[in-house]
N, CA and C atoms of all chains as a GROMACS GRO file, in nm:
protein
  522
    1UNK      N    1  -0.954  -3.402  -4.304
    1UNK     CA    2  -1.000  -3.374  -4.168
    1UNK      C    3  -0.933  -3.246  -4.116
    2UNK      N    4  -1.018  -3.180  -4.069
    2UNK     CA    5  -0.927  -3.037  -3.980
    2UNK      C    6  -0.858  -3.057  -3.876
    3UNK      N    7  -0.762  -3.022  -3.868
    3UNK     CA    8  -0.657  -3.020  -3.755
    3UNK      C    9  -0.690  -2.896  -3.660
    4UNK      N   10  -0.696  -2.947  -3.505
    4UNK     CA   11  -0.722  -2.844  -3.413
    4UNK      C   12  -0.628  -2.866  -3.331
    5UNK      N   13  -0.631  -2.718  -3.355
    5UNK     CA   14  -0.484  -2.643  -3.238
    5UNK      C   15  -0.595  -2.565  -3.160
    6UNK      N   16  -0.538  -2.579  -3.006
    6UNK     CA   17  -0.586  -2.522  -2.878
    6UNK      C   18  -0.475  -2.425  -2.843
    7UNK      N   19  -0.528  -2.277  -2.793
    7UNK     CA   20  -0.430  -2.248  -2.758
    7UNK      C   21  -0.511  -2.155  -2.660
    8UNK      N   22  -0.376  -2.217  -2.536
    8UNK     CA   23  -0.397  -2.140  -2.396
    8UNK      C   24  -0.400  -2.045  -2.356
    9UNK      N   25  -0.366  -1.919  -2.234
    9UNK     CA   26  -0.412  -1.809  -2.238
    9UNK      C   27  -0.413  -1.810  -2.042
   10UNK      N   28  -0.312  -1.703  -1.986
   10UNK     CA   29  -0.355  -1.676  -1.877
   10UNK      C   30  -0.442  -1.609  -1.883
   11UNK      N   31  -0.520  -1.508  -1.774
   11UNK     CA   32  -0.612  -1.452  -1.739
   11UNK      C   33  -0.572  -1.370  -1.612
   12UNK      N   34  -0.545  -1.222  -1.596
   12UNK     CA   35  -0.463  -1.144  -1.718
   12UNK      C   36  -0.376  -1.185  -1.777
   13UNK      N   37  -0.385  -1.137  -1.926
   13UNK     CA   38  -0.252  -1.236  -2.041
   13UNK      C   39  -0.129  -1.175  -2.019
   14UNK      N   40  -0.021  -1.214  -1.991
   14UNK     CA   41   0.080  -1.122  -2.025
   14UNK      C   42   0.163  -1.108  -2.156
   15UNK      N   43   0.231  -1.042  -2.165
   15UNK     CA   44   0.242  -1.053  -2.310
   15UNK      C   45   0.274  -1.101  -2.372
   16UNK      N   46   0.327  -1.268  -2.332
   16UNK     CA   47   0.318  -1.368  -2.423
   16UNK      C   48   0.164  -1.448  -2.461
   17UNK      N   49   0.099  -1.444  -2.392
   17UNK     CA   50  -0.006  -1.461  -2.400
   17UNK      C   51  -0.094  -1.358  -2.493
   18UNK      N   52  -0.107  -1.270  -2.466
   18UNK     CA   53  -0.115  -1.168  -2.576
   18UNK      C   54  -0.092  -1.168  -2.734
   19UNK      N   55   0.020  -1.188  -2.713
   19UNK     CA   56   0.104  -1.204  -2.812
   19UNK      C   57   0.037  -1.376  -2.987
   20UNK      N   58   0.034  -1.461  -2.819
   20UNK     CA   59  -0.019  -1.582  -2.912
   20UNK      C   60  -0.190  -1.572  -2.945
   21UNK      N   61  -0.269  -1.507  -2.888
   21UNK     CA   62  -0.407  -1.482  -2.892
   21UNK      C   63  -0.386  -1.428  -3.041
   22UNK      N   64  -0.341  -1.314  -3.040
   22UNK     CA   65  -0.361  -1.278  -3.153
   22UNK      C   66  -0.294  -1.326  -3.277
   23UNK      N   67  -0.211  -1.416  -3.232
   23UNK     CA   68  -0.131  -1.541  -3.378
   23UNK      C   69  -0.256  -1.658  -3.392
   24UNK      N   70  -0.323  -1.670  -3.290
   24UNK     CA   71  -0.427  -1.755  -3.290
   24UNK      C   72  -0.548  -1.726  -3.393
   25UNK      N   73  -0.553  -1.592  -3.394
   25UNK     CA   74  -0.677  -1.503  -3.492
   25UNK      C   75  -0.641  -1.473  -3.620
   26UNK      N   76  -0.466  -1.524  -3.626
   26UNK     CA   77  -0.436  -1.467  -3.727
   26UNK      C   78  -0.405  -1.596  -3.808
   27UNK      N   79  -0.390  -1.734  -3.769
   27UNK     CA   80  -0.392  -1.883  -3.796
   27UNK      C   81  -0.511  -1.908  -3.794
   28UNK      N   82  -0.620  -1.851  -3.763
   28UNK     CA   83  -0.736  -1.938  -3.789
   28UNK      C   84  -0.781  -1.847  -3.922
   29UNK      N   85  -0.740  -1.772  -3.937
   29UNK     CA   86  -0.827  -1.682  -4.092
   29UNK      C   87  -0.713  -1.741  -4.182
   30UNK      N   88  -0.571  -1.721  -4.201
   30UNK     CA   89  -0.504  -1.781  -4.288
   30UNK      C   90  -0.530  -1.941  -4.309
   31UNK      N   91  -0.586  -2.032  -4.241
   31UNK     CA   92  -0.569  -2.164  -4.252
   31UNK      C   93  -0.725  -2.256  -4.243
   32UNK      N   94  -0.826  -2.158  -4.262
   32UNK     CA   95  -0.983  -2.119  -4.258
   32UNK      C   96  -0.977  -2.228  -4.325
   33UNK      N   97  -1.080  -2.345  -4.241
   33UNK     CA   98  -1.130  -2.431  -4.316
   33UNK      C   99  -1.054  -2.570  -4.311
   34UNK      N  100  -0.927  -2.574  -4.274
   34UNK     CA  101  -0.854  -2.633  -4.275
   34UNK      C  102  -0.796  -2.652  -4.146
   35UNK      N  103  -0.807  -2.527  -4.066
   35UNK     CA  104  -0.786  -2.552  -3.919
   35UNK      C  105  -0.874  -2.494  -3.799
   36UNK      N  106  -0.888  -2.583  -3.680
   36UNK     CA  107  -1.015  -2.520  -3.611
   36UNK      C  108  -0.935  -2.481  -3.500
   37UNK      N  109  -0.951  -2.328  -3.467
   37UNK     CA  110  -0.872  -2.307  -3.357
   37UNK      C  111  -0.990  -2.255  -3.246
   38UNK      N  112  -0.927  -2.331  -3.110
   38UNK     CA  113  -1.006  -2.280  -3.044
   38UNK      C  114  -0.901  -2.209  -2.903
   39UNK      N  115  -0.987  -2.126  -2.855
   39UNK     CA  116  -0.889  -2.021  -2.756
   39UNK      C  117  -0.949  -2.028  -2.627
   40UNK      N  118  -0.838  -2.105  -2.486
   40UNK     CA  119  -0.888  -2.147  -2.414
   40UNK      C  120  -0.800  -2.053  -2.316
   41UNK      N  121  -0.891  -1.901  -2.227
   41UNK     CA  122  -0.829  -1.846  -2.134
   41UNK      C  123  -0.930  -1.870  -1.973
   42UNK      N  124  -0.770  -1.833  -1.930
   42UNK     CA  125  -0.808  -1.805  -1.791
   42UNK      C  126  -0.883  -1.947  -1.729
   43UNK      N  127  -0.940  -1.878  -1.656
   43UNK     CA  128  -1.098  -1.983  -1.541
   43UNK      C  129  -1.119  -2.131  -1.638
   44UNK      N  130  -1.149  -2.059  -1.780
   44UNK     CA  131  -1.243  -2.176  -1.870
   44UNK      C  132  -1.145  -2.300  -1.942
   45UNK      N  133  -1.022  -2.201  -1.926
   45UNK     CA  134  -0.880  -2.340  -1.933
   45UNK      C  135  -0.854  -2.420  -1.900
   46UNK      N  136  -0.870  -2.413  -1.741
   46UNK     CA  137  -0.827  -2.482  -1.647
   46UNK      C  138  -0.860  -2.642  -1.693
   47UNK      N  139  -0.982  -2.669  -1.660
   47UNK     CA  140  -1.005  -2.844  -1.734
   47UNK      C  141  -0.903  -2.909  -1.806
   48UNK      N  142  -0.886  -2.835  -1.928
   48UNK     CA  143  -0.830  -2.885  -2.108
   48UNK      C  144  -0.664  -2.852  -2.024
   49UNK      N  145  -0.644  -2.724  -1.924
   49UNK     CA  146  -0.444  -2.740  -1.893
   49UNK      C  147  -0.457  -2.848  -1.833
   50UNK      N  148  -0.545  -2.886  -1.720
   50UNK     CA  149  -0.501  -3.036  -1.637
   50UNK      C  150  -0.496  -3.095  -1.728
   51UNK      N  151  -0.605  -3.141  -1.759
   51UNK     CA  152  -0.617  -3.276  -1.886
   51UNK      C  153  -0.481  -3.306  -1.959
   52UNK      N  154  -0.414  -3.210  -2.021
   52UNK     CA  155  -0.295  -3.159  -2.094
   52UNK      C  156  -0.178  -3.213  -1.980
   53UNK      N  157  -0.212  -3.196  -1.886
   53UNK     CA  158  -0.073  -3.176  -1.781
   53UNK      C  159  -0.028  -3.059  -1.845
   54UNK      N  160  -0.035  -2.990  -1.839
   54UNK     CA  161   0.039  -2.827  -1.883
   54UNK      C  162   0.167  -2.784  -1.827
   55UNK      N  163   0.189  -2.737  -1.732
   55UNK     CA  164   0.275  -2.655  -1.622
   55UNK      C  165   0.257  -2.490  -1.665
   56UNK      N  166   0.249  -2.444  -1.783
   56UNK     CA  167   0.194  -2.281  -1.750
   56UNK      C  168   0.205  -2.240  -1.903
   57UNK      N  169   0.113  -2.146  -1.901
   57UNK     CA  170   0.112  -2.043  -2.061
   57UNK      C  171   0.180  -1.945  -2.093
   58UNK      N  172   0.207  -1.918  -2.192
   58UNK     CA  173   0.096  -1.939  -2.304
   58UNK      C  174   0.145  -2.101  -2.378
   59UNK      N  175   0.017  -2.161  -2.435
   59UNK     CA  176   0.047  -2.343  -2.460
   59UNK      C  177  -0.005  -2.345  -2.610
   60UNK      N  178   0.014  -2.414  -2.666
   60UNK     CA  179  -0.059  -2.484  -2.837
   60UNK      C  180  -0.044  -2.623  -2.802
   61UNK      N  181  -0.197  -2.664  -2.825
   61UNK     CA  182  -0.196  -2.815  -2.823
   61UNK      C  183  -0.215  -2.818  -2.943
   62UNK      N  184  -0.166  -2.932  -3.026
   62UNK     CA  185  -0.221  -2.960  -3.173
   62UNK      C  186  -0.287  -3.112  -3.184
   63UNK      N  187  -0.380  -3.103  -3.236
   63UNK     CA  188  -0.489  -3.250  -3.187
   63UNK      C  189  -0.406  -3.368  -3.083
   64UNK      N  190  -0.406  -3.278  -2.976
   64UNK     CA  191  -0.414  -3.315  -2.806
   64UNK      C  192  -0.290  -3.342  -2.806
   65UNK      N  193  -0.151  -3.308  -2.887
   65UNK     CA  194  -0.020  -3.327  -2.873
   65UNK      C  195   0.017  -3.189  -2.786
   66UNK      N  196   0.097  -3.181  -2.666
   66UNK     CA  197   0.143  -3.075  -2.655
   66UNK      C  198   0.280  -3.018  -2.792
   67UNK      N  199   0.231  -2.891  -2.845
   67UNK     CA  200   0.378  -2.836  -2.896
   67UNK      C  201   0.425  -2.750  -2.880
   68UNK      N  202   0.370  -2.632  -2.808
   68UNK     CA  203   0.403  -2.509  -2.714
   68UNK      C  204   0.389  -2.496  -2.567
   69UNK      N  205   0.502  -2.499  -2.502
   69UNK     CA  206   0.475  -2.459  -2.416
   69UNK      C  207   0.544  -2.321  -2.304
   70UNK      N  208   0.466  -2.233  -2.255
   70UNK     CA  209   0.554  -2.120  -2.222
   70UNK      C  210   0.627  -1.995  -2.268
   71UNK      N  211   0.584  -2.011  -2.398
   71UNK     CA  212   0.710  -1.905  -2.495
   71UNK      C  213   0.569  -1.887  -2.607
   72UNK      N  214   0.558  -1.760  -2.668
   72UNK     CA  215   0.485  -1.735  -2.782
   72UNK      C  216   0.590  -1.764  -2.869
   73UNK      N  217   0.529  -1.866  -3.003
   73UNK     CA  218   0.611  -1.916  -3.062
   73UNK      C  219   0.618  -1.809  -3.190
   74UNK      N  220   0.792  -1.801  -3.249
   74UNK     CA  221   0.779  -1.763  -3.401
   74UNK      C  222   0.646  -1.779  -3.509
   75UNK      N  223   0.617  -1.736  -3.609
   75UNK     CA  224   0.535  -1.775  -3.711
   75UNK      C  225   0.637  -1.918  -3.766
   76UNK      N  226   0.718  -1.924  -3.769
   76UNK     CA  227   0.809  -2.050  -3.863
   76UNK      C  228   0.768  -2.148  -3.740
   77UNK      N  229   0.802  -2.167  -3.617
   77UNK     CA  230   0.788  -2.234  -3.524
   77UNK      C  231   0.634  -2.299  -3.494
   78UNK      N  232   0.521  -2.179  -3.483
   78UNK     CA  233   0.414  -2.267  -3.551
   78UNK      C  234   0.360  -2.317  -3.654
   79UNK      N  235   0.424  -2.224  -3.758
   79UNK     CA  236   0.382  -2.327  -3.897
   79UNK      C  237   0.454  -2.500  -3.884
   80UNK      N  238   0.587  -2.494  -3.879
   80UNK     CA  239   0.665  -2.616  -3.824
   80UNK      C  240   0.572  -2.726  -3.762
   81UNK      N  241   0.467  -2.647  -3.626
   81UNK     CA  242   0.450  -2.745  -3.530
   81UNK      C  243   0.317  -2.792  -3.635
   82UNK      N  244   0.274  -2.709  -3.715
   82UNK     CA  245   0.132  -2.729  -3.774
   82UNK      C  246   0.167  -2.840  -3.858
   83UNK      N  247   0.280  -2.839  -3.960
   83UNK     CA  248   0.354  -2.922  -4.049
   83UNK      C  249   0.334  -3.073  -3.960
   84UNK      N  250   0.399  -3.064  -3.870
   84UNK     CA  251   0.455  -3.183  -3.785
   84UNK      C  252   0.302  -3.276  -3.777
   85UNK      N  253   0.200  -3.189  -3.719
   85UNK     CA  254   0.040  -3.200  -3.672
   85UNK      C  255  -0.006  -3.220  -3.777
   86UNK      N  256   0.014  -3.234  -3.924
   86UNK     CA  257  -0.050  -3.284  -4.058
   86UNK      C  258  -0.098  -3.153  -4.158
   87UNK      N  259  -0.060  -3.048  -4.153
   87UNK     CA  260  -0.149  -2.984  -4.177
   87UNK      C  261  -0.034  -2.943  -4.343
   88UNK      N  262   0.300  -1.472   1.214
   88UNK     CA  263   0.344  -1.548   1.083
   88UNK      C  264   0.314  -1.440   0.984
   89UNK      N  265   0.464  -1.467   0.884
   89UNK     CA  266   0.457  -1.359   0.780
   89UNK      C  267   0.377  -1.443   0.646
   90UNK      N  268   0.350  -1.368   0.603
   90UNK     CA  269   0.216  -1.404   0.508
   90UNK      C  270   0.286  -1.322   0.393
   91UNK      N  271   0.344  -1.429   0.294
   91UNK     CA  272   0.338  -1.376   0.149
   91UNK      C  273   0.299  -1.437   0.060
   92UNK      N  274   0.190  -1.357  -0.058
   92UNK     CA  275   0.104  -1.357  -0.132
   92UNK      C  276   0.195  -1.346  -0.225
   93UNK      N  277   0.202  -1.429  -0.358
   93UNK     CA  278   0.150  -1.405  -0.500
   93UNK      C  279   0.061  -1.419  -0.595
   94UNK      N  280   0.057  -1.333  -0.617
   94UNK     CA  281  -0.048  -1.276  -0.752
   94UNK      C  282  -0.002  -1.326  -0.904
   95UNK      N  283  -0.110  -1.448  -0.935
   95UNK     CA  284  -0.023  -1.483  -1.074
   95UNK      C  285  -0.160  -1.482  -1.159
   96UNK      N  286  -0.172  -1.490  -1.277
   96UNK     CA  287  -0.258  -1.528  -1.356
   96UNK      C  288  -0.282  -1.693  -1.385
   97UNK      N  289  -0.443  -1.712  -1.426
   97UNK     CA  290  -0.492  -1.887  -1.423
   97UNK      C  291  -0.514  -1.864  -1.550
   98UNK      N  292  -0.437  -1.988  -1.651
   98UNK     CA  293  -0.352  -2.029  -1.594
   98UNK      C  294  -0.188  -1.991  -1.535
   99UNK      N  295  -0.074  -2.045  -1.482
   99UNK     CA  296  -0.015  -1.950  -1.425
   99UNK      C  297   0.125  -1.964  -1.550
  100UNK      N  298   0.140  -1.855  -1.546
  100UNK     CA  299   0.288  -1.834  -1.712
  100UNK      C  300   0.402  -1.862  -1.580
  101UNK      N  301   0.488  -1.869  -1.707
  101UNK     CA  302   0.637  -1.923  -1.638
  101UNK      C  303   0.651  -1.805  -1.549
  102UNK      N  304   0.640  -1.692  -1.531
  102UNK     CA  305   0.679  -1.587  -1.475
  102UNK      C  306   0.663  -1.604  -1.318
  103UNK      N  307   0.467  -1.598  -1.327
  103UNK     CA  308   0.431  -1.620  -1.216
  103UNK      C  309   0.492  -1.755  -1.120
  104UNK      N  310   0.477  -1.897  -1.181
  104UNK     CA  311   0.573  -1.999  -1.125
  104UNK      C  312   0.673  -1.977  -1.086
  105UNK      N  313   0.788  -1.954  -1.138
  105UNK     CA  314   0.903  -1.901  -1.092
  105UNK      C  315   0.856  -1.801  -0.980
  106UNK      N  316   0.793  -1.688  -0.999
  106UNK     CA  317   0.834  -1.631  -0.871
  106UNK      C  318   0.764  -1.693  -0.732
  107UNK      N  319   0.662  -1.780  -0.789
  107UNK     CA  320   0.633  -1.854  -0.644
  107UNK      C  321   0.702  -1.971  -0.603
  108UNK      N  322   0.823  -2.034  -0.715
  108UNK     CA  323   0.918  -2.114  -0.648
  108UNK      C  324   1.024  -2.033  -0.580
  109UNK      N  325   1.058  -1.926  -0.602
  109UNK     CA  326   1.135  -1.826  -0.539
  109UNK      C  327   1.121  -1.774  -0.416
  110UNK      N  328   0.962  -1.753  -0.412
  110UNK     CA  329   0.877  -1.720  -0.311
  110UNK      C  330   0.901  -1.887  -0.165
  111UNK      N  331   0.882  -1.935  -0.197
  111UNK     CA  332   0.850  -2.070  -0.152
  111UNK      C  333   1.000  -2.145  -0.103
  112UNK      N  334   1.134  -2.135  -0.194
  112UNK     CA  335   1.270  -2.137  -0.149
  112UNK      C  336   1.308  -2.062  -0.072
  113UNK      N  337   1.279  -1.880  -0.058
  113UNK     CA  338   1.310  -1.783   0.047
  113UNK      C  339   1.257  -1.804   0.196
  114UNK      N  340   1.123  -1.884   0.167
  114UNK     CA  341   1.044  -1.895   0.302
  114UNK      C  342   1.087  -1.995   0.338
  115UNK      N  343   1.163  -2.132   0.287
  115UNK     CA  344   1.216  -2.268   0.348
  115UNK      C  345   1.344  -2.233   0.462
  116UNK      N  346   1.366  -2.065   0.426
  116UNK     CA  347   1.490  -2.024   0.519
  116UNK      C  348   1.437  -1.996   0.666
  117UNK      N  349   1.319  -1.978   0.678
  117UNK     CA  350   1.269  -1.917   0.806
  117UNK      C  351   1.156  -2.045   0.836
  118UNK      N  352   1.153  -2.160   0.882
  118UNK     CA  353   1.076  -2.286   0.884
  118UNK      C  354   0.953  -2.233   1.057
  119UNK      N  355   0.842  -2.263   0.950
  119UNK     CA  356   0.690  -2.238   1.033
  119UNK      C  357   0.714  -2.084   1.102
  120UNK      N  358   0.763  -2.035   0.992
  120UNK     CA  359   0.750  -1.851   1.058
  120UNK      C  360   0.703  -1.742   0.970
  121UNK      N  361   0.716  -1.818   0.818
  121UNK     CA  362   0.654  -1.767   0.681
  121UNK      C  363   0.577  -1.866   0.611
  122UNK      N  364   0.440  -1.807   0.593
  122UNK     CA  365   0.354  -1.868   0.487
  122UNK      C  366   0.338  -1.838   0.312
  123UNK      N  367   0.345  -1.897   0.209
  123UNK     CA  368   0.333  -1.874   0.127
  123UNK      C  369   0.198  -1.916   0.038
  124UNK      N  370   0.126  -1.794  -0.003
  124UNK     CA  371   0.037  -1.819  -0.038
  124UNK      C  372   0.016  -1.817  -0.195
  125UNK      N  373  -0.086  -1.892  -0.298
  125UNK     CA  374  -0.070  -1.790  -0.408
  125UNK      C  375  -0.245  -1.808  -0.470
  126UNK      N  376  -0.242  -1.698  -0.528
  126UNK     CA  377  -0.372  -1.586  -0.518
  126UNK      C  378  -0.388  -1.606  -0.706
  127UNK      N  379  -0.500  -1.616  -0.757
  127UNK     CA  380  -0.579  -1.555  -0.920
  127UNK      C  381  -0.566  -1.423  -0.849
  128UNK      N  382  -0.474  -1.344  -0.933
  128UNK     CA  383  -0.442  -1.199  -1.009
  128UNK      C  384  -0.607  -1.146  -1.001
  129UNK      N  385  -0.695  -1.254  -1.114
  129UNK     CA  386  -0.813  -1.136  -1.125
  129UNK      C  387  -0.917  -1.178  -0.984
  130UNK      N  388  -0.924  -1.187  -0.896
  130UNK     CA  389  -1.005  -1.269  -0.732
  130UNK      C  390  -1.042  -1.159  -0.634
  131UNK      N  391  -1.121  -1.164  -0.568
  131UNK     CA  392  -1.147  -1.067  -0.447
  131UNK      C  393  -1.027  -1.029  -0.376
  132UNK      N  394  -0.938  -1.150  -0.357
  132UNK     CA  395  -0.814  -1.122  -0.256
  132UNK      C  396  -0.732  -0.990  -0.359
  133UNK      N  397  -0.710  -1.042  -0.501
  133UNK     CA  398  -0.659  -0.980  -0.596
  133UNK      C  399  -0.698  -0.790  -0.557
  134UNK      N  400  -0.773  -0.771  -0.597
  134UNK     CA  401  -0.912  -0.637  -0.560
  134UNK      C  402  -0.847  -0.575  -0.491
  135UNK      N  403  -0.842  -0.630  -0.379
  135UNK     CA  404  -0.785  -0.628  -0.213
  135UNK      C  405  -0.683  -0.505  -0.259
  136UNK      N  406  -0.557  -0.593  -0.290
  136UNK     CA  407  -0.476  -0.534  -0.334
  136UNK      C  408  -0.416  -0.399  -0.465
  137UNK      N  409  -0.559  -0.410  -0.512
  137UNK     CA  410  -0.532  -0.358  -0.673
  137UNK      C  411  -0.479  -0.442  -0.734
  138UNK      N  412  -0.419  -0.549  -0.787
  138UNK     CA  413  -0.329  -0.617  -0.818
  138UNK      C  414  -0.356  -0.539  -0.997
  139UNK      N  415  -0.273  -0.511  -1.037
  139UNK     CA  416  -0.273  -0.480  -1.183
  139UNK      C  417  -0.184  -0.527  -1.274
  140UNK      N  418  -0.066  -0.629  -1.203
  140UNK     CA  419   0.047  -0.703  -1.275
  140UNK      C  420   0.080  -0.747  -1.237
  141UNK      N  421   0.133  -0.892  -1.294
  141UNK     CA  422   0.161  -1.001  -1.264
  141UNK      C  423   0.334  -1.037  -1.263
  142UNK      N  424   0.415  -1.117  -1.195
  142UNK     CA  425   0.312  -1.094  -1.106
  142UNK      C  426   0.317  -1.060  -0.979
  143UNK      N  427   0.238  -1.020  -0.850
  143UNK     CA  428   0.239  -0.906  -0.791
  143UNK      C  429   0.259  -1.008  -0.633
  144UNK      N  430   0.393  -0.955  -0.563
  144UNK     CA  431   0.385  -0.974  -0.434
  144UNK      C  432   0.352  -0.932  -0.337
  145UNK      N  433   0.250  -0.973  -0.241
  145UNK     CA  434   0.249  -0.914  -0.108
  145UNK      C  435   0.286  -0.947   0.002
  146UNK      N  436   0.377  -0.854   0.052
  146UNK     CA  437   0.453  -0.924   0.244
  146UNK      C  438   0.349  -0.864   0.399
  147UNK      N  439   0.297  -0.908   0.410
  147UNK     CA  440   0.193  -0.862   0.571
  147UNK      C  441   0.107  -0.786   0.482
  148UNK      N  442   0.088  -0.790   0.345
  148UNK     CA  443  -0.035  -0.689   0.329
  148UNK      C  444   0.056  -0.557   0.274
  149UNK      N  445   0.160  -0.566   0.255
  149UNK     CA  446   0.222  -0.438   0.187
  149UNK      C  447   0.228  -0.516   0.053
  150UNK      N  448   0.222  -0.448  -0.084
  150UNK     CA  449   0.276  -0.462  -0.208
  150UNK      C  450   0.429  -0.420  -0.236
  151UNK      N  451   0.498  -0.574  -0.225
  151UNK     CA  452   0.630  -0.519  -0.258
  151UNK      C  453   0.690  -0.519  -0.416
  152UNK      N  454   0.601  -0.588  -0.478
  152UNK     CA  455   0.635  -0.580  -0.644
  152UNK      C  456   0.521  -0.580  -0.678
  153UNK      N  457   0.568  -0.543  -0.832
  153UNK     CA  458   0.436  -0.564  -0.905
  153UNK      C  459   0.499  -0.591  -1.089
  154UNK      N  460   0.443  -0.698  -1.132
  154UNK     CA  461   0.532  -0.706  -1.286
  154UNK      C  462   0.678  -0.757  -1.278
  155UNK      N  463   0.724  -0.762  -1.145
  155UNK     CA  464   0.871  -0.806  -1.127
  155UNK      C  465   0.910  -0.893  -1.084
  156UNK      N  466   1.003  -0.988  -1.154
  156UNK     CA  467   1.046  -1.077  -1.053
  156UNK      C  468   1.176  -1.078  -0.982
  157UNK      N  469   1.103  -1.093  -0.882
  157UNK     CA  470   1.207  -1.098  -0.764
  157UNK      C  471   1.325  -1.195  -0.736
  158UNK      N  472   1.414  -1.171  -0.704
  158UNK     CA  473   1.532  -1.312  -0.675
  158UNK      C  474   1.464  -1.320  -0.560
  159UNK      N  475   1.543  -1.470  -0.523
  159UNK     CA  476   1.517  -1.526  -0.372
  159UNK      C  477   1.553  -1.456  -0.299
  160UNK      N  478   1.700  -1.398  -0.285
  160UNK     CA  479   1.777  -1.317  -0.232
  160UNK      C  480   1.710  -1.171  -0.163
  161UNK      N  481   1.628  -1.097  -0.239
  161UNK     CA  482   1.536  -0.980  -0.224
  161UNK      C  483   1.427  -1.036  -0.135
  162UNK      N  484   1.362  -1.142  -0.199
  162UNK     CA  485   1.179  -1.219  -0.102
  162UNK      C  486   1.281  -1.224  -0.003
  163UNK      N  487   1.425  -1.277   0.092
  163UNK     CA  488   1.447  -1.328   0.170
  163UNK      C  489   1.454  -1.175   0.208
  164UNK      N  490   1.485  -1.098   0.175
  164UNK     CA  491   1.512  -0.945   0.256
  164UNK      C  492   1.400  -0.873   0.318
  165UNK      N  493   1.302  -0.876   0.241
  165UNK     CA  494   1.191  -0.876   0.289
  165UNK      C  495   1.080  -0.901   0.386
  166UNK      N  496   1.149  -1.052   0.389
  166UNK     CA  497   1.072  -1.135   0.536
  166UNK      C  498   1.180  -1.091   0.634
  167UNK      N  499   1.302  -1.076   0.604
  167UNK     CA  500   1.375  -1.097   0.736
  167UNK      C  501   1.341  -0.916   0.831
  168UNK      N  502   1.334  -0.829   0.662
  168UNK     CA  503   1.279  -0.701   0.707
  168UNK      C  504   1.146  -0.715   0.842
  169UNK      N  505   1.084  -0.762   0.749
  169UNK     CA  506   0.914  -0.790   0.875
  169UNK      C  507   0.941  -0.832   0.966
  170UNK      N  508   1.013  -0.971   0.961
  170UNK     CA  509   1.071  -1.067   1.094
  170UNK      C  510   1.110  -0.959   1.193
  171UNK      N  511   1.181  -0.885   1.149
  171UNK     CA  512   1.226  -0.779   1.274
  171UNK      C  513   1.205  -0.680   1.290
  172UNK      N  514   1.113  -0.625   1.240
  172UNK     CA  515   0.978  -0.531   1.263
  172UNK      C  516   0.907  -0.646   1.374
  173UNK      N  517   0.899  -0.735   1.351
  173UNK     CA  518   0.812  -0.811   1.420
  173UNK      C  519   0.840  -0.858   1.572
  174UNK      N  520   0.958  -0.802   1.564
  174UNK     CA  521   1.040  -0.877   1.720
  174UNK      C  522   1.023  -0.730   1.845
   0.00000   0.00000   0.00000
């Protein structure tokens, strides 16, 4: 089964946000097929952060677990959280 | 009533939070004499201002930061500045 990681996104990003967008593009081509990432900014977030209980971005949910929150994480730190999430 | 605006991004990063708990502790010093408001960065009110970084304070309609965060200590200098402009 594919494991989906959500990952949040103010609107303007700052540069942690930034930062994880593009770890997001760069985890979904390395892990193709195996993981479904979807990228939730700004306005169209809002729903999936309540739902989440969030408190602020940039966030990684991994099938609806929070494991980031606030900080663009290391590459070791999300591989870790991906590990943890089954992957 | 002094009217200060922040400008954060939706959803809002630790940055922006913090400076509107900062925002929001400076104004508990001056009780029903400062309002604290907070504003989407990308919004008409946003426009208003130019807002181009987050995230961005406004006191009576002046831009006193932008990208910076402010201590309490400074937001409190600020209002007390207006406060007595205002007298």
């Amino acid at each position: 089964m594919k494991l989906r990681m959500e990952v949040f996104s103010g609107d303007p990003p700052c540069p942690g946000c930034t930062a994880i967008l593009a770890l997001a593009d760069e985890y979904a081509r390395k892990y193709k097929g195996k993981l479904e990432v979807i990228k939730l900014v700004g306005q169209e977030a809002v729903p999936k952060f309540e739902e989440y209980k969030l408190s602020c971005v940039p966030a990684v949910v991994i099938n609806e677990k929070i494991r980031i929150e606030g900080i663009c994480p290391s590459r070791t730190t999300l591989d870790n959280a991906l590990r943890e999430g089954g992957l | 009533m002094i009217q200060v605006k922040i400008f954060g991004t939706t959803p809002p990063c630790a940055r922006c939070k913090e400076m509107e708990r900062r925002a929001q502790k400076a104004a508990a010093g001056y009780p029903d004499r400062v309002e604290v408001a907070k504003f989407d960065a990308l919004s008409e009110e946003g426009d208003r201002y130019g807002v181009m970084l987050t995230p961005t304070v406004v006191i009576n309609d002046r831009v006193v930061a932008a990208g910076k965060l402010l201590s309490e200590e400074e937001i409190a200098k600020y209002i007390a500045k207006e406060l007595e402009a205002a007298s």
